[in-house]
N, C-alpha and C positions, 0 to 999 in steps of 0.2 A: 526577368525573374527577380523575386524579390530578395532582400538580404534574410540573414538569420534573424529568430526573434529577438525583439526586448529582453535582456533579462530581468527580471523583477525581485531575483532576492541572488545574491553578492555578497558569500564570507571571507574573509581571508585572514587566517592565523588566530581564528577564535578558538581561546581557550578559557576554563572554566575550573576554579577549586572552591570547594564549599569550606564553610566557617570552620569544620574540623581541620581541616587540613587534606582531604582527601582530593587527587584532582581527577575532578570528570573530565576534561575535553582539554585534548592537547593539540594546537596547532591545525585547527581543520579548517579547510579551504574548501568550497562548494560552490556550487552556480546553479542556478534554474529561470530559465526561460519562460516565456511568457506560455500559456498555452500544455508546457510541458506533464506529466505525471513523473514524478522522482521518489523513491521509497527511500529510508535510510534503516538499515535493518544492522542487527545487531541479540548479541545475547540481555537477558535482566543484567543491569547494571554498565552496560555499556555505556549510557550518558543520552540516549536514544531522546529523552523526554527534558531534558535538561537542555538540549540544542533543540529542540522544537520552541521551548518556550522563550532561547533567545531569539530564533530567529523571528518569531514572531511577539518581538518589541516587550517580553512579560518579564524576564530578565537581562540586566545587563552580563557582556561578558568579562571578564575579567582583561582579556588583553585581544587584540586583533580588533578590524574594521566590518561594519554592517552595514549593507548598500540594502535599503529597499526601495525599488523601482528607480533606480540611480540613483537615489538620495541617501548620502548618506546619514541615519539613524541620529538624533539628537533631542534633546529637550525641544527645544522647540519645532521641530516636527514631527515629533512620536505620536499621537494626536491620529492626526492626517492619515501617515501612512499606517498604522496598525487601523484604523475607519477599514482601510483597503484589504485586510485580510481577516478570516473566520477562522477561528481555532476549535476543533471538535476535541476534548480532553479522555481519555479511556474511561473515567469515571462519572457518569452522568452527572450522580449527584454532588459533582464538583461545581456542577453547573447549571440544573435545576433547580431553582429557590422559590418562584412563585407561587402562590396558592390555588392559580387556575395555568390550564395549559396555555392558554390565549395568552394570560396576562406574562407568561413565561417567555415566550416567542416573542409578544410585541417588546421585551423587558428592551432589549438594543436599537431596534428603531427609534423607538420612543428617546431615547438617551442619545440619539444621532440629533435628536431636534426636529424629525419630521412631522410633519402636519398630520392632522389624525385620519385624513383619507388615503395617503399613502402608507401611511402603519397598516391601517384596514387592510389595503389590497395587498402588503407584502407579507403580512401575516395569514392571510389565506392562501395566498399561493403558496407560502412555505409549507403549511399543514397539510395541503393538498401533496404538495411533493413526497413529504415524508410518511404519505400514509397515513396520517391522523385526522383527514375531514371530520367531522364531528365529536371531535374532543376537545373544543372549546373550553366548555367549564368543567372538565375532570378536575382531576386534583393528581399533581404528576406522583405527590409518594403512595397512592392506592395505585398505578401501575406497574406492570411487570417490568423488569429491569429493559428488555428490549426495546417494549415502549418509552421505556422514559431516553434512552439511545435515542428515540428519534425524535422525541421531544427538545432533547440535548440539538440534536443535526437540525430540526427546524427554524431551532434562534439563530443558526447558523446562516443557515441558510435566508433568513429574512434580513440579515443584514446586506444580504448582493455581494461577497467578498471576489472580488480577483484571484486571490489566493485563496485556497483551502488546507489549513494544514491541521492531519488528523494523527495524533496519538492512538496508537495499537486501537484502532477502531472497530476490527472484531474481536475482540476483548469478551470474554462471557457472553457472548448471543451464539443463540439457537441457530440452526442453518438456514429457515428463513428468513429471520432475521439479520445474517449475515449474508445470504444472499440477495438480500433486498437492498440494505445500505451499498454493496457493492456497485447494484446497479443504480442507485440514485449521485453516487459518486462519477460513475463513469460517464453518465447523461449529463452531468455539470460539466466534465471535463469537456465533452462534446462540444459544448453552450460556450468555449471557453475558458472555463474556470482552470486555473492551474492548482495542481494536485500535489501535496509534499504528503507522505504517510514514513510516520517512526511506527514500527513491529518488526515481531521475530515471527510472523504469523507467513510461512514464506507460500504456502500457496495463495495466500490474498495477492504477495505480490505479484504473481504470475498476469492477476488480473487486472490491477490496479496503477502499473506501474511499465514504462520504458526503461528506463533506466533506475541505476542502483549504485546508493552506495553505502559500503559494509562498512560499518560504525564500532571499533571497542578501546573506547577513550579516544581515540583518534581512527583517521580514515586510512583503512589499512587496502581496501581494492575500491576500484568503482568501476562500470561496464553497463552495457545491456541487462536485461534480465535473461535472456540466453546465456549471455558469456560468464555472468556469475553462476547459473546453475551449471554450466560446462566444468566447474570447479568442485566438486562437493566434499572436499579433501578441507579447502579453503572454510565452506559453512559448516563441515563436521565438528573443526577445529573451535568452533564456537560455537557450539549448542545450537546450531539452525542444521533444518532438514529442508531439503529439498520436494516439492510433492512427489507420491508416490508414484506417480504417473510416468515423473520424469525420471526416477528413479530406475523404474522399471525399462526403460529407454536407454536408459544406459548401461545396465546389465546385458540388455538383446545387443549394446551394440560393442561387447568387450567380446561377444561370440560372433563375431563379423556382420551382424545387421544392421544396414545403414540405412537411417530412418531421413537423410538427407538434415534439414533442422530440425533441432529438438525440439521435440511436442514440450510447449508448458504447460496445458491445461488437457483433458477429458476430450474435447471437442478435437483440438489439432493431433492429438493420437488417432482418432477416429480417421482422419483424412488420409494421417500416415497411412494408415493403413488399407485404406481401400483404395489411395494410389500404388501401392508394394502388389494388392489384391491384382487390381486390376495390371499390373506390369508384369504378373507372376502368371497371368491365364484365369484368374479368381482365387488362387490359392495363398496363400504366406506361407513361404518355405523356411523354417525354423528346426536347429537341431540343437537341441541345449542337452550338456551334461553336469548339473552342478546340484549339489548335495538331493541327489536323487529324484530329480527333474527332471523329464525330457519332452521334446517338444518335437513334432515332424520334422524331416530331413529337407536336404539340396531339392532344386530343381526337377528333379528327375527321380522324386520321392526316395529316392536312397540314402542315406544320413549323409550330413555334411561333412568334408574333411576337416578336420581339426581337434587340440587336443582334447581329450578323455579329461573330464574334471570331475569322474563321480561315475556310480554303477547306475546303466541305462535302463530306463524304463520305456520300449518303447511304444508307440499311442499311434 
């Protein structure tokens, strides 16, 4: 069997104060693996974007060590290893400046040094990916902000990064839109690519993400994305919500319904339940009393034992 993976990005004790005096980042320690999906989620002003942009080589930190891919971060190898990582920004036009989409995408190849037949093939593949085939010579400010989102993800993407690390990446897209980048994210991951995402967008993370770590000024939990949404006491306390799905899963299961693990997304509720369906004879036995709700009884269609939490309605 083989060993654990490479890590490829190694913080410890990075902390961060801006020019005012205010400090962002106290003391955080993090690791990710080669291969891995890791979110670091947090409320506005938690330091979310401020540790993305150190870890990936854009600023220095103020105190503590930066390992990327063992190496640890220096002038003279900053170069090299940020070559090795893609940073997607929340604001496209942080990062769109071209005057043609083509000439936008090929902007980092070109700047790597490469020859202009491998510019050509990695800036088609990336357009291809991104869902822009034939927007070559657009012009990215006549496009809708989505598009230029992925205008932004394809210069990304044509550089080939190891690492992906993406700033609140459904950030104002439409649900196509957000549902597209999700999946063009998760098919990299697939391919390899290792996946770091800052948001407070916590259904994304459900998608996008193994592991998690909650971020405000410093690292206050880290876990699974199960074991963090097993907590929602913990993300209430900071302005994140849980998806409703899960939500919902956890209300059925403070009334004795045990969904066995908790569904993160639409799809793993659906399974929950037509394993319960089918353990149950085809039915879900559900007897809820709460602010005038009710839902079918026990086993044996007769309401379930337990307390009274509201005047029954019963269905």
């Amino acid at each position: 069997m083989g060993g654990a993976a490479a890590s490829v990005i190694d913080a410890e004790g990075l902390s961060y104060t801006y020019d005012d005096g205010t400090v962002a980042l106290r003391d955080i320690t993090l690791s990710v693996r080669k291969g891995e999906r890791v979110a670091v989620v947090g409320p506005n002003g938690a330091g979310k974007s401020t540790l993305l942009h150190i870890l990936a080589g854009l600023r220095p930190a103020g105190r503590g060590t930066l390992r990327l891919f063992g190496e640890q971060l220096s002038r003279r190898n900053e170069r090299d290893l940020r070559a090795r990582l893609g940073v997607l920004f929340q604001d496209p036009d942080d990062q769109v400046f071209m005057p043609r989409v083509w000439d936008d995408v090929a902007f980092g190849p070109v700047n790597l040094g490469l020859d202009a037949r491998t510019v050509r093939r990695r800036v088609r593949r990336a357009l291809e990916a991104a869902g822009l085939a034939g927007y070559d010579d657009r012009v990215p400010h006549h496009l809708s902000y989505g598009e230029r989102k992925r205008v932004a993800f394809a210069g990304v993407l044509a550089m080939e990064p190891e690492v992906l690390l993406l700033d609140e990446p459904t950030a104002n897209l439409d649900p196509r839109n957000r549902r597209d980048l999700l999946k063009m994210v998760n098919a990299l991951n697939k391919d390899g690519t290792t996946v770091v995402t800052a948001t407070h967008d916590m259904g994304a993370i459900a998608e996008l993400a193994d592991r998690v770590y909650v971020l405000d000024g410093t690292i206050v939990r880290q876990g699974t994305v199960r074991e963090i949404f097993m907590d929602p006491q913990l993300l209430e306390a900071r302005n994140l919500e849980i998806p409703e799905i899960t939500k919902l899963f956890h209300l059925l299961g403070a009334f004795g319904y045990d969904p066995g693990e908790l569904p993160l997304s639409v799809d793993q509720a659906i399974e929950q339940l037509e394993r319960t369906m089918e353990e149950g004879g085809g039915h879900v036995h559900l007897h809820l009393h709460r602010h005038g709700h009710a839902l079918p009884g026990g086993p044996d269609g007769k309401p379930a034992a337990g307390k009274d939490h509201g005047h029954e309605h019963g269905a």
